[in-house]
C-alpha positions, 0 to 999 in steps of 0.5 A: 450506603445505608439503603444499598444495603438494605435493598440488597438484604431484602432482595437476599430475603425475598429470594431466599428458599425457606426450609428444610432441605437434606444435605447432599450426600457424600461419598466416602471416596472408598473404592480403592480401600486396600484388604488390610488397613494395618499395612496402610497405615503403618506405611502413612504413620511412618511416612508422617515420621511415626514408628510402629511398635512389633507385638510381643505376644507373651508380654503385650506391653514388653514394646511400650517399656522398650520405647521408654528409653529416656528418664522422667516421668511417665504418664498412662492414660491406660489401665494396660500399663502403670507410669509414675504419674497419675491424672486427677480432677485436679490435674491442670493442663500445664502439669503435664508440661514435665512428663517425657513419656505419655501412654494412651490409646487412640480412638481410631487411626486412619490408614490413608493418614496414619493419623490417631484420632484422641477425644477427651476420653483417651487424653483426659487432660487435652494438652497429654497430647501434646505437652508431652515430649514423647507419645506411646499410643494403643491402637485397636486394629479393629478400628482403623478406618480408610480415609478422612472421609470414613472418620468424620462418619465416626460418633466422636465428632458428633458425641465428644466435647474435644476431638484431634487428630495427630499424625506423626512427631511435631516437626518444622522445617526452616527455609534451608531445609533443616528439619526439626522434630519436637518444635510445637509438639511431641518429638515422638510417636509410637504406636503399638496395635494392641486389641481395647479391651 
């Protein structure tokens, strides 16, 4: 058996092309992106079971506090907005295991999905996006991207050391149908449109 193999990689050596060679290109599959990306993917995050937040021009986190309606503590990730507990370069992932609330922003989100894409940067503790049982999160208008497509072309895959995208609460369905939100993740997410600043 031992020279069928060896025979077979030889063939494969003998006929393999040496090298380099571009990758095929391809296409973004954009043509038909909508003029206003904020409205698709309000429409496919709520879709997913996500809420979108309304602006309050005169006090920009007036919606984060509002969605903050149940006790416990309340994480941020972002200077835009103080919670009660703060990440250090001590915090272990399981301590975030009690927080009921985490506030933080996105990198981008896809209008197509209405997924939120987080790096390390925005988590900076992997598991804030999911050990938490609810999601506040900021997301720049500006840097909503069409589809899935466009966003592997964005530097955080190629520049972050942990990339994720979610879309929408954690949710499972059992064979009669009963769904659950919150079963492997977040019961909830909300997301604000809110400029980086």
């Amino acid at each position: 058996m031992s020279g069928s193999r060896e025979a077979i990689l030889d063939t494969i050596r003998k006929n393999h092309v040496q090298g380099d060679r571009p990758r095929p290109t391809v296409p973004l599959f954009d043509q038909a992106a909508p003029a206003d990306l904020k409205a698709l993917f309000q429409k496919s995050l709520e879709r997913m079971g996500g809420k979108m937040l309304t602006p309050d021009a005169a006090d920009p986190m007036a919606p984060v506090r509002q969605a903050i309606v149940k006790p416990g503590p309340v994480l941020s990730c972002v200077p835009e907005f103080q919670g009660d507990m703060q990440i250090t370069p001590q915090t272990k992932p399981t301590d975030i295991a009690p927080v009921e609330y985490a506030v933080l922003r996105a990198a981008f989100g896809v209008a197509e999905t209405g997924s939120l894409c987080f790096t390390e940067k925005q988590l900076l503790v992997n598991t804030t996006g999911f050990l938490p049982q609810h999601l506040v999160v900021l997301l720049d208008p500006t840097q909503i991207v069409y589809n899935l497509h466009n966003a592997y072309q964005r530097p955080e895959w190629t520049q972050a050391h942990y990339a994720v995208f979610q879309s929408g609460p954690s949710a499972t369905a059992d064979i009669e149908g009963v769904l659950v939100h919150g079963a492997q993740g977040v019961r909830s997410l909300s997301v604000l449109f809110h400029p980086a600043s």
